[in-house]
N, C-alpha and C positions, 0 to 999 in steps of 0.2 A: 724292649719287651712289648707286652702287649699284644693286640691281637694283627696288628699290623707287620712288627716287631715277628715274630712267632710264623704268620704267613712268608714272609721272605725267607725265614730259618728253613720253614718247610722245603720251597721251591728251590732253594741253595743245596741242601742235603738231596733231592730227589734228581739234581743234575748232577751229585756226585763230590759237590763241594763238603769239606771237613770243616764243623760249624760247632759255635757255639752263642746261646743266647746269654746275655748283658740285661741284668732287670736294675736301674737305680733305684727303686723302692723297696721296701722292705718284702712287699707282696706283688706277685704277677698282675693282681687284680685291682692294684688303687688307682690306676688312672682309670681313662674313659671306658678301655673295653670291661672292666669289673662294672660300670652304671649303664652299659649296654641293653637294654630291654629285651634283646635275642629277634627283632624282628629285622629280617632280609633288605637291604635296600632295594629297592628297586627303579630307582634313576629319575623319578618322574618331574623333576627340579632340573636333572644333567641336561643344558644345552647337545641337541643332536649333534653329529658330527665331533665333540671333543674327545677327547683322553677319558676321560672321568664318565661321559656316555659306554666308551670302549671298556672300559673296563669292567664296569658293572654289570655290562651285558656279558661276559665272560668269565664272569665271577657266578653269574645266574645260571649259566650253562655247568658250573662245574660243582655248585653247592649239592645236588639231589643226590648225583653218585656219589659223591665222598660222605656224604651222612648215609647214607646206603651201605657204604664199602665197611665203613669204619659204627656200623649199630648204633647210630647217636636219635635216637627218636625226634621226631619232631612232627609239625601240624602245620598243613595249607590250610588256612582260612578264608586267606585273600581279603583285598580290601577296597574302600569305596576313594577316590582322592579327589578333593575340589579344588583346583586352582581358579584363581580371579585376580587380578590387575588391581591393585590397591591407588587410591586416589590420594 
């Protein structure tokens, strides 16, 4: 289940696969994606070059039209992010 869980269910059903989702919790929402904050990754910890950079960026790519397609409101704010090298 969950948000992770639910995204695969999606991309499995929209290539045609016959799917069902499996929650072991009592609710969709008691793991992490129910304490999710609702804001967007945006990779800026993801070493360039890996899977997890790749993905993200393609996930960025497809979040605006699916909130578009499917009426789900939401808010660009954008944000300021400080990284520094901890001693």
């Amino acid at each position: 289940g969950g948000v992770v869980g639910l995204g695969i269910l999606r991309a499995a059903t929209l290539a045609g696969y016959r799917c069902a989702l499996v929650e072991k919790e009592a609710h969709i929402l008691m793991g992490a994606s129910g304490a999710n904050s609702g804001i967007a990754c945006t990779g800026v910890d993801a070493s360039p070059g890996t899977l997890e950079r790749a993905l993200i960026r393609d996930s960025i790519s497809q979040i605006r039209p699916f909130l578009k397609a499917h009426n789900i409101p939401h808010r660009e704010c954008g944000s300021l992010v400080c990284q520094w090298e901890s001693d």
